[in-house]
C-alpha positions as CSV (number, residue, x, y, z in Angstrom):
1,X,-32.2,21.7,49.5
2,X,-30.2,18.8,49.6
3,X,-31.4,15.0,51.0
4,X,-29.4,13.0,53.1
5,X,-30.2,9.6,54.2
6,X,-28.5,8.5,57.8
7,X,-28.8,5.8,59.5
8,X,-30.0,5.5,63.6
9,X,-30.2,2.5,65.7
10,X,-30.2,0.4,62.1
11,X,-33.1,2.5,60.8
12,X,-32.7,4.5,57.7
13,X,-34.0,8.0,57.8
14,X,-33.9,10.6,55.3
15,X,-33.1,14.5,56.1
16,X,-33.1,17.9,54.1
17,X,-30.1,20.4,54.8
18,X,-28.7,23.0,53.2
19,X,-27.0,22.4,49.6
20,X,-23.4,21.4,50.7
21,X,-23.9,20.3,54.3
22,X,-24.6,16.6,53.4
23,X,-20.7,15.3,54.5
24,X,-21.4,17.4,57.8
25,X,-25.0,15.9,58.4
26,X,-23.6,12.5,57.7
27,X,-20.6,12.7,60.3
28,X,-22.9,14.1,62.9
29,X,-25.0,11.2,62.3
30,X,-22.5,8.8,62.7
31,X,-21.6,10.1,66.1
32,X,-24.7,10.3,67.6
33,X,-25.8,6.6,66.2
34,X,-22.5,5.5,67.8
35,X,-23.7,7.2,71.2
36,X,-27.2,5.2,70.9
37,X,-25.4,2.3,69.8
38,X,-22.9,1.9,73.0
39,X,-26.8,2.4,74.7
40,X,-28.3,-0.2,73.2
41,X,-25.4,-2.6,74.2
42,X,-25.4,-1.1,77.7
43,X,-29.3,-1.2,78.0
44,X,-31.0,-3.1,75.6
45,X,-33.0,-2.2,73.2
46,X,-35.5,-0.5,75.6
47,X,-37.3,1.7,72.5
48,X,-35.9,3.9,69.8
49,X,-37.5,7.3,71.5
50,X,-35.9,6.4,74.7
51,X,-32.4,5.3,73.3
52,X,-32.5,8.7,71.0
53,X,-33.3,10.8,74.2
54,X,-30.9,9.1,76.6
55,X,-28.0,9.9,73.7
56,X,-29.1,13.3,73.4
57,X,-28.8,13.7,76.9
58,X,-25.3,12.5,76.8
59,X,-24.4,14.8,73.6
60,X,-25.6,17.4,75.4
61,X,-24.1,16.4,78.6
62,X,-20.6,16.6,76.6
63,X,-21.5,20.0,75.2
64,X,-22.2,21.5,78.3
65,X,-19.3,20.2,79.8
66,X,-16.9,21.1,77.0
67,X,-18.5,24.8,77.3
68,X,-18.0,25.1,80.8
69,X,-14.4,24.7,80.2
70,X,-14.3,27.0,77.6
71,X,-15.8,29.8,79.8
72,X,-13.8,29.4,82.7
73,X,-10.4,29.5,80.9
74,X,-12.3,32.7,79.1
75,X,-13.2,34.1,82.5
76,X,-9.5,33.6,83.8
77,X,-8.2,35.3,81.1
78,X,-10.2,38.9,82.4
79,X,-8.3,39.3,85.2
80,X,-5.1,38.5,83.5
81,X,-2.9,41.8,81.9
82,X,-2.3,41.7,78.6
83,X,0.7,39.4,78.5
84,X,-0.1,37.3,80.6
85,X,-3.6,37.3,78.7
86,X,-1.7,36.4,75.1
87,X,-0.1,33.5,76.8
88,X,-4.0,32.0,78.1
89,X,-5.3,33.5,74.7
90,X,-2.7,30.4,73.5
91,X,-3.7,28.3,76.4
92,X,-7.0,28.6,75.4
93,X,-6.7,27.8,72.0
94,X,-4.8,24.9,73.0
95,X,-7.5,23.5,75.0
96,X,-9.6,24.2,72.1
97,X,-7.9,22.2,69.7
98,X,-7.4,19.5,72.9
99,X,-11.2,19.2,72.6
100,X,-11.6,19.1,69.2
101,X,-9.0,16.6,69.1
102,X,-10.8,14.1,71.9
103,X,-14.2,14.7,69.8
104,X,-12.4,13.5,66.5
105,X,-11.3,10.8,68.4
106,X,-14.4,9.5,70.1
107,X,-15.9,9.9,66.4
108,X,-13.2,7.7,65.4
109,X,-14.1,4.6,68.3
């Protein structure tokens, strides 16, 4: 097991992951301490548990949003026959990589 220390809210913490996952542990840091961050500037510093649950609640807010998507574009393609269905396959994908894309970006601000 491998030790990662990230950095939250300008405190250091130190993780275990898996062997190999350190650059992925890292990067996910760095976009959730950019979601407290933009918090912090919004609210205050109003507490470290709050801040860390209000950004959770946004990550997750994002993820549920972005899988919402997913599923309806995967529910439109049922009813669809099967060339029709290749095209939204596509369509799908497209959205896919659309999300993707907006996430690299918003890890990028």
């Amino acid at each position: 097991m491998a030790q990662v220390e990230i950095q939250l809210n300008g405190r250091d913490y130190r993780i275990t992951c898996d062997d190999g996952q350190e650059a992925r542990l890292h990067e996910l840091a760095a976009y959730f301490d950019r979601h407290v961050s933009e918090l912090a500037k919004e609210l205050g510093q109003i507490g470290d548990a709050r801040l860390m649950l209000l950004s959770a609640l946004t990550v997750c807010d994002e993820l549920f949003e972005a899988k919402a998507r997913i599923a309806d574009l995967e529910d439109a393609t049922d009813n669809l026959d099967p060339d029709t269905a290749g095209a939204a396959g596509r369509a799908i994908e497209a959205a896919v990589a659309r999300v993707n894309e907006i996430g690299d970006r918003l890890e990028e601000a």
